[in-house]
C-alpha positions in Angstrom: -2.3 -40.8 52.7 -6.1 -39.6 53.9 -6.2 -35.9 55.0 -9.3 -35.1 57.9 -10.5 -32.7 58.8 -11.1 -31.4 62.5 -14.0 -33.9 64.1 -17.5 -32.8 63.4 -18.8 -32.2 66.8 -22.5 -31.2 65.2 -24.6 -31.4 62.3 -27.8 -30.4 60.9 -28.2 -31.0 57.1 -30.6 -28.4 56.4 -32.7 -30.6 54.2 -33.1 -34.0 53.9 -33.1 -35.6 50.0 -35.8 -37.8 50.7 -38.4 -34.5 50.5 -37.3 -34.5 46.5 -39.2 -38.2 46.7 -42.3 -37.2 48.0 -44.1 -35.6 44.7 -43.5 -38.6 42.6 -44.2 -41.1 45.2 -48.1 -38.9 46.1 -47.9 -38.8 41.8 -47.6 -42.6 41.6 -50.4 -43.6 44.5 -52.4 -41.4 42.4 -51.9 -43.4 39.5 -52.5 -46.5 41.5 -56.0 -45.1 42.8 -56.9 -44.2 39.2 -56.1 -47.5 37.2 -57.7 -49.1 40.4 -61.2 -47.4 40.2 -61.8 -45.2 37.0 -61.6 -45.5 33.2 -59.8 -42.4 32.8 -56.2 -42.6 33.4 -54.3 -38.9 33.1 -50.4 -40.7 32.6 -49.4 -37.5 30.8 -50.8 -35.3 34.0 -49.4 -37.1 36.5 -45.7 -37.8 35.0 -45.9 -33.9 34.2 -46.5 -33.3 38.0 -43.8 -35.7 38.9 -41.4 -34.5 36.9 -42.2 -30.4 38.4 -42.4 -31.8 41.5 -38.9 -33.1 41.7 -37.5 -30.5 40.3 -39.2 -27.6 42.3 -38.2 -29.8 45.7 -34.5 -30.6 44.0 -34.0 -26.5 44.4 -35.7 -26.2 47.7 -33.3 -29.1 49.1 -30.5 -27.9 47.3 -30.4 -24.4 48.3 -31.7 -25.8 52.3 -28.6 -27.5 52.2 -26.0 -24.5 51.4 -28.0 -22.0 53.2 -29.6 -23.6 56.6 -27.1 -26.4 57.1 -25.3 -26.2 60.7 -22.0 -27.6 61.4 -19.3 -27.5 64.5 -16.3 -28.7 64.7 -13.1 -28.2 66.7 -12.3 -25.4 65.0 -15.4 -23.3 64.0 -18.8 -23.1 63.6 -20.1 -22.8 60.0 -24.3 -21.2 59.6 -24.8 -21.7 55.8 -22.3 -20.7 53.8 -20.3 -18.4 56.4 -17.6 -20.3 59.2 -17.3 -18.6 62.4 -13.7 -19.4 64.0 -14.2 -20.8 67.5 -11.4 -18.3 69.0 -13.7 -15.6 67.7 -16.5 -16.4 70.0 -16.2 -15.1 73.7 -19.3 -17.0 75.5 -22.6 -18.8 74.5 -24.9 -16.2 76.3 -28.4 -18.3 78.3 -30.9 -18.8 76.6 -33.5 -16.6 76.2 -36.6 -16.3 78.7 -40.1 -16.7 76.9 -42.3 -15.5 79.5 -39.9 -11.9 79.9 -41.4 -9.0 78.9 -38.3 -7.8 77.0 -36.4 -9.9 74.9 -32.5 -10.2 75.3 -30.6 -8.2 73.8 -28.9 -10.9 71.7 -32.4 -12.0 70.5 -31.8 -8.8 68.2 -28.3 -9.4 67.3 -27.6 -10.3 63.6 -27.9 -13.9 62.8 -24.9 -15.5 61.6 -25.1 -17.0 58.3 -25.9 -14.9 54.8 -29.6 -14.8 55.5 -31.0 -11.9 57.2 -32.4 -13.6 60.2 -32.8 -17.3 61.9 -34.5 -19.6 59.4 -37.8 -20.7 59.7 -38.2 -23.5 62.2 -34.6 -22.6 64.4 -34.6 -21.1 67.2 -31.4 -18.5 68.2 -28.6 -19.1 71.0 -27.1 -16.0 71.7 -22.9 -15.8 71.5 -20.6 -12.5 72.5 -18.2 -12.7 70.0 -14.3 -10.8 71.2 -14.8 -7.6 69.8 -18.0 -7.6 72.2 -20.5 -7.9 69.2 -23.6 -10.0 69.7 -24.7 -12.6 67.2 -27.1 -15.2 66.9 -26.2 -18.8 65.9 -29.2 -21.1 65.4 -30.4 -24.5 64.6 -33.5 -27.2 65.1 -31.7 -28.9 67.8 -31.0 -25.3 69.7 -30.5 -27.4 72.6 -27.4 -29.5 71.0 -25.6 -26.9 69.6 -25.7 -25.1 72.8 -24.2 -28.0 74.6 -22.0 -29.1 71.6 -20.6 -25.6 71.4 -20.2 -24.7 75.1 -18.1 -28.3 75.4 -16.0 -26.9 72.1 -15.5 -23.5 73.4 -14.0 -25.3 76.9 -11.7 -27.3 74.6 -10.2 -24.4 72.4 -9.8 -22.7 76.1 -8.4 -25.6 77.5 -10.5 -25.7 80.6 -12.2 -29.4 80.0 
């Protein structure tokens, strides 16, 4: 017997792995270059580099992946580490105007998520939660979750 879980309706990973792969692979062309054209090879150098490299990106990916990593579902919408349940959220608000002179008022709403604003590299869709709060959800495909989460929000209400 397999338990699921509700369907994922959207993801975003946060990081991708294949970043941790990028030091040693640079380290190892620079090898290549050296055995190729000088008489001084620096093995000790460039496996030290390697080796810092991986592990520096290793904690950068890992913590990407816990703290900036989007996911919807049926049910909720999770930011990081924190889950939103979709019969909290009252209505995905437009998006926001860049040419207004004034931002939105959701455009200063908290983000949701534990950070302390929308990551580096997202961009904020604006939701009215019940209690008539504002938030900010996020993600790199702002345009996905917006569609994503306005077709789960017409679910949970019945209306699609």
């Amino acid at each position: 017997m397999t338990v699921t879980g509700p369907n994922v309706l959207f993801t975003e990973p946060g990081a991708r792995w294949r970043a941790v792969a990028y030091g040693p692979v640079f380290c190892v062309v620079a090898l290549v270059i050296e055995l190729l054209t000088g008489p001084v090879v620096h093995w000790f150098a460039l496996t030290l580099f390697a080796v810092i490299l991986t592990g520096i990106v290793y904690a950068q990916v890992v913590a990407a992946r816990r703290h900036v990593s989007v996911e919807l579902t049926e049910t909720a919408l999770r930011q990081g580490t924190a889950a939103l349940p979709l019969t909290e959220i009252e209505t995905v608000l437009p998006k926001a105007d860049p040419y207004a002179d004034e931002p939105q008022r959701w455009e200063r709403a908290r983000s949701l998520g534990e950070l302390s604003g929308v990551p580096r590299r997202r961009k904020g869709i604006g939701l009215r939660l019940r209690d008539g709060s504002l938030v900010q959800a996020w993600a790199r495909d702002d345009d996905g979750l917006r569609e994503a989460l306005t077709d789960a929000l017409a679910r949970v209400r019945g209306t699609s």
